[in-house]
C-alpha positions in Angstrom: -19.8 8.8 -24.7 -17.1 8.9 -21.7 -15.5 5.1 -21.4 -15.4 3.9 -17.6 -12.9 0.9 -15.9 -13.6 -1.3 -13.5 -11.0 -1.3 -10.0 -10.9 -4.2 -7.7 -8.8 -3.9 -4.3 -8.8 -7.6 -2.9 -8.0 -7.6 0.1 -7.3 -10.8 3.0 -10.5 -9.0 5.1 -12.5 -6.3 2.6 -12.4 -6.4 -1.2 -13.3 -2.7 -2.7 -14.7 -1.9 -6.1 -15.2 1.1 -8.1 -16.3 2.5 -11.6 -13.5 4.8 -12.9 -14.0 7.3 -15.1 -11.3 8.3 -17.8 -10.2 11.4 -15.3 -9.7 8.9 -12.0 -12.8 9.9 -10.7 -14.9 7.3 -8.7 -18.2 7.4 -9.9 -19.4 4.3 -8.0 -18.3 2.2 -5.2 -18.6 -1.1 -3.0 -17.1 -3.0 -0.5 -17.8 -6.4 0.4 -16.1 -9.2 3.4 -13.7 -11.1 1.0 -14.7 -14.8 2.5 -11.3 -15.8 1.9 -12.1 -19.3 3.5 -14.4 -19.5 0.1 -10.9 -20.6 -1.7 -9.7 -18.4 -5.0 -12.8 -20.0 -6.7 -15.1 -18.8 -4.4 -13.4 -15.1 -3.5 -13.6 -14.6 -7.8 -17.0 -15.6 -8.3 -17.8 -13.2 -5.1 -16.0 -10.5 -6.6 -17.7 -11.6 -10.4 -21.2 -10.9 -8.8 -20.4 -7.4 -6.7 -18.8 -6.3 -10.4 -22.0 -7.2 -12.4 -23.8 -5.4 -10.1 -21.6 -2.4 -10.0 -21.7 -2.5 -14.1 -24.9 -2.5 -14.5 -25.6 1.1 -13.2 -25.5 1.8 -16.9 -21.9 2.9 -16.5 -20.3 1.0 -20.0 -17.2 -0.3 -18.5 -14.2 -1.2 -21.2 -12.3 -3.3 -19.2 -11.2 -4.6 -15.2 -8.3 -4.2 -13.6 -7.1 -6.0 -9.5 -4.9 -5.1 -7.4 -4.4 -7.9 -5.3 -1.1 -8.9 -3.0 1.4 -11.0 -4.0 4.0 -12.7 -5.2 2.5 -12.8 -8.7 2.5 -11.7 -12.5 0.5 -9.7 -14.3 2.2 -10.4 -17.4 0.6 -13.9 -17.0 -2.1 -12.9 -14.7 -1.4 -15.0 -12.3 -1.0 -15.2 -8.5 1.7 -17.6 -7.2 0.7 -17.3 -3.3 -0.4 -14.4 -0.7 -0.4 -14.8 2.6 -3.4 -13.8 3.9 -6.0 -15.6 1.3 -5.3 -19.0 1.8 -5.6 -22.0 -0.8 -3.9 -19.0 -3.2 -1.1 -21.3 -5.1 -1.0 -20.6 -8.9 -4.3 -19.1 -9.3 -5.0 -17.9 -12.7 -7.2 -15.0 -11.4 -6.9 -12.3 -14.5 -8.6 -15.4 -16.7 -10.8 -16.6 -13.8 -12.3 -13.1 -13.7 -12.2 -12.3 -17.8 -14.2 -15.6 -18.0 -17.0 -14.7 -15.1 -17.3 -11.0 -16.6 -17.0 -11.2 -20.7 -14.3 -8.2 -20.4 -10.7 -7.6 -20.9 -8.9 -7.8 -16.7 -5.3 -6.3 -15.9 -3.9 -8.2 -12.8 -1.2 -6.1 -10.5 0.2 -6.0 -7.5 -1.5 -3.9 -5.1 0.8 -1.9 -3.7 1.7 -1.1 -7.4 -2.0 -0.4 -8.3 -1.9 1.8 -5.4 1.2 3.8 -6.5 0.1 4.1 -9.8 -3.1 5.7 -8.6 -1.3 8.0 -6.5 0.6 9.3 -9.4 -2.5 9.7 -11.7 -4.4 11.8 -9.9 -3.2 12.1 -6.8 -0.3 13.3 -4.2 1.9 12.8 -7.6 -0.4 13.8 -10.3 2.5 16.7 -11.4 5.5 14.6 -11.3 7.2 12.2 -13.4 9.0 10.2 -11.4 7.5 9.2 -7.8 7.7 6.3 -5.3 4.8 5.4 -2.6 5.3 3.8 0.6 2.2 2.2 2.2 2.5 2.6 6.1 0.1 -0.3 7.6 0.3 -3.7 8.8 3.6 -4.3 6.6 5.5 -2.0 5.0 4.7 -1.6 1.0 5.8 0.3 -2.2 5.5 1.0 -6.1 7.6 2.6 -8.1 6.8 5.2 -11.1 9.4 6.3 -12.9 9.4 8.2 -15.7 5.6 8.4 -16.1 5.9 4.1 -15.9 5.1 1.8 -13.4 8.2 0.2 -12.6 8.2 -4.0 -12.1 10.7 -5.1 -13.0 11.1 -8.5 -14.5 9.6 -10.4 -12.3 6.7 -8.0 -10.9 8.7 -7.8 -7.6 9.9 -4.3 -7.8 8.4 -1.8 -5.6 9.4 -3.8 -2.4 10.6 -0.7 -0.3 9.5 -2.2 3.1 12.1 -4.8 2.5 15.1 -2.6 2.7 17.5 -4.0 5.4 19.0 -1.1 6.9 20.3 -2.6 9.6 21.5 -6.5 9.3 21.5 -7.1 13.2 17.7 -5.4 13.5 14.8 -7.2 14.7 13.6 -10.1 12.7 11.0 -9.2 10.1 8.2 -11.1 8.2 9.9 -11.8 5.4 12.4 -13.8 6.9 15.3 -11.5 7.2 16.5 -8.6 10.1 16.9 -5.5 9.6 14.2 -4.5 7.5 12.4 -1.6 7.2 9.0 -3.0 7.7 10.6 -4.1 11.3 10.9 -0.7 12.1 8.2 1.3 10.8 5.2 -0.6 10.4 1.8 -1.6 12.5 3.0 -4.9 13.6 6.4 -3.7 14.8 5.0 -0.8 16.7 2.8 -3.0 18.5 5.8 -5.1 19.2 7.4 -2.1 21.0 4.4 -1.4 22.5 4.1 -4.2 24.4 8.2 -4.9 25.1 7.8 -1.2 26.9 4.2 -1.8 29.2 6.3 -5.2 29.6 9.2 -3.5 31.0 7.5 -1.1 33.0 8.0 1.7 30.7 5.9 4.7 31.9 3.2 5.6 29.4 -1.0 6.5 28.9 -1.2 4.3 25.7 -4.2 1.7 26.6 -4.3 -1.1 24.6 -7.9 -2.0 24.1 -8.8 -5.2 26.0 -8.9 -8.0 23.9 -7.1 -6.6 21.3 -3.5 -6.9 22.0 -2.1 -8.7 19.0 -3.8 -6.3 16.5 -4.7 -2.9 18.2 -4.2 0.2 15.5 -1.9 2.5 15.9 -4.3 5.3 17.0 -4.1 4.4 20.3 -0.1 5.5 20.0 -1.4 8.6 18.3 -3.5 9.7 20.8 -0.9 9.2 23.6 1.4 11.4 21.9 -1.3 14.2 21.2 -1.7 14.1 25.2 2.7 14.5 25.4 3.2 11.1 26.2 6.6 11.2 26.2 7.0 7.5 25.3 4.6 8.2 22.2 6.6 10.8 20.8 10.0 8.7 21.2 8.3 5.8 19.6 6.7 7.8 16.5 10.3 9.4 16.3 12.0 6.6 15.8 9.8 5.3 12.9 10.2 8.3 11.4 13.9 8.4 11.9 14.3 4.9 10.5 11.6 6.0 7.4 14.1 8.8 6.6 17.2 6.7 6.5 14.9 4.3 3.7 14.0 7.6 2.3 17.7 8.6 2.1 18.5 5.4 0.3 15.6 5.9 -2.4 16.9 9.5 -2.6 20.3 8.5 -3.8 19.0 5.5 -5.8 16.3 6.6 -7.9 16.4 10.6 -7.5 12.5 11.0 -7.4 11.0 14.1 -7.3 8.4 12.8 -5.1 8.2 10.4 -2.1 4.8 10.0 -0.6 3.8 8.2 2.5 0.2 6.2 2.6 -1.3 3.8 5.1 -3.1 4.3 8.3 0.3 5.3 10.0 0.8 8.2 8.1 -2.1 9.6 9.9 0.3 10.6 12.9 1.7 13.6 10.7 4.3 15.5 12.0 5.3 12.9 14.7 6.7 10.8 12.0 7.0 13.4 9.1 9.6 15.9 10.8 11.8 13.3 11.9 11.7 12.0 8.6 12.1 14.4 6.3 14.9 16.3 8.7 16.8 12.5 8.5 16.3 12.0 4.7 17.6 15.8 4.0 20.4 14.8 6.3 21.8 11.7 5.1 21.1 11.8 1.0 23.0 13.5 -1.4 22.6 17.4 -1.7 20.8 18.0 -4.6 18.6 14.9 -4.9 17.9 16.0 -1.1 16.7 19.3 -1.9 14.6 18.2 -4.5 12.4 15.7 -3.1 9.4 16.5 -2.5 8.4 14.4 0.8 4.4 14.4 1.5 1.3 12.5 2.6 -0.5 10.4 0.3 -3.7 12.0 -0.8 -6.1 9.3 -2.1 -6.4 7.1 1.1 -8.9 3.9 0.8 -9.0 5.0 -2.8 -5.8 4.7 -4.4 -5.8 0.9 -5.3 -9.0 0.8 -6.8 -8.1 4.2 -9.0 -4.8 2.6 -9.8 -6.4 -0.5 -11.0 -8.5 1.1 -13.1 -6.2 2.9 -14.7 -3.9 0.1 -15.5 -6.2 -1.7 -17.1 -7.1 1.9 -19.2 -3.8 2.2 -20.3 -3.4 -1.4 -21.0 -6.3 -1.3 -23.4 -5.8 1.6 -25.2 
């Protein structure tokens, strides 16, 4: 009888579950509001009853695994704060869960879960060594290296969108200028956005009314597909700044594979030729012509499949 693995994406808005089988295959799914104003209490019990249901389609799961956002540590299965569930200080989730569902739970970070997935059975399933940015709100990243998911001592690893690459750059969420995420992510092209309609800036992108502090990046995406000049220099931009990270990691870590996940990846060439032509550039030669630079291929899916197969390797 195949052996299955539970995968829990928790997210500050959605939390997504899925029965994995032993391949990375979903074979069923959910997705539930995460009620974060429910308190870590609350949000686990949720999450308890959605699994329970999920399990008993008959499918005999062997153990749990979360992705959830950080910081925290999955050696102790514990989450130390995350921004967007508030009341999150210290929370013991891995035993919180193990004690609502009678079964073994792997806590990670889910940008980590999300790489690993990525390099199980997805854009990376033929390479050893392989880092994943995630392209949405924030910047994000994991590190596999050497068939491993790479941590580091204090589960903080992985933090790609926190590169500074330029110390007198914007300021970023984190605290500090200059970082990637600054440049290349949801929130700092909505910055632009509106410093350039501000200004006068001639351009077609329409922000949707009553959505200025969080419209999605399509609406830059469709500008440029109609030659909106300002579009394509925005989308540019990102991906010229993308490459320069990309560049660094190059030299660093000489993966064979970088792929790019998140709802910005979606703009495709816009942000892919202007990256890859900048990381070629400005890394070293034969690291350079290595690479392999390419879109994420699991989407939505990734964290829960990467969950799931932590917590399959962890209990094998």
């Amino acid at each position: 009888m195949a052996d299955y693995y539970l995968g829990i994406d928790l997210g500050g808005t959605d939390t997504k579950l899925g029965i994995v089988d032993e391949s990375g295959r979903i074979v069923r799914s959910a997705k539930s509001p995460t009620h974060s104003e429910k308190g870590p209490e609350g949000v686990l019990a949720d999450i308890a009853t959605h699994a329970r249901d999920l399990i008993s389609s008959g499918n005999p799961v062997q153990a749990v695994g979360m992705g959830c956002p950080g910081p925290l540590s999955s050696r102790m299965g514990i989450v130390y704060e995350t921004p967007n569930l508030p009341g999150w200080t210290n929370v013991p989730a891995q035993k919180i869960l193990e004690e609502h569902l009678q079964l073994p739970v792997t806590l990670n970070n889910d940008a980590n879960a999300a790489a690993y997935g990525e390099w199980w059975v997805g854009a990376g399933a033929d390479v050893d060594t392989m880092l994943l940015f995630t392209l949405g709100t924030g910047v994000g990243g994991g590190l596999v290296i050497n068939d491993e998911l790479y941590i580091g001592p204090n589960d903080t690893a992985g933090e790609l969108g926190h590169m500074i690459i330029n110390f007198d750059g914007p300021l970023c969420g984190c605290g500090n200028h200059g970082c990637i995420e600054a440049y290349a992510s949801a929130t700092a092209i909505r910055r632009d956005v509106k410093q350039a309609i501000a200004a006068g800036v001639k351009t077609t992108i329409q922000i949707p009314e009553g959505a200025e502090e969080d419209f999605g990046t399509r609406v830059v995406y469709d500008a440029a597909m109609q030659g909106d000049e300002y579009a394509i220099e925005l989308f540019d931009k990102v991906g010229y700044y993308l490459g320069i990270a990309a560049a660094t990691v190059i030299n660093v870590f000489n993966p064979e594979m970088i792929a790019y996940g998140g709802a910005l990846s979606n703009a495709g060439d816009f942000i892919f030729k202007p990256l890859i032509e900048t990381a070629k550039k400005n890394s070293f030669k034969t690291p350079g012509d290595r690479v392999r630079i390419v879109r994420a291929t699991l989407g939505n899916d990734a964290g829960i499949i990467g969950a799931a197969g932590l917590a399959m390797k962890r209990s094998k």
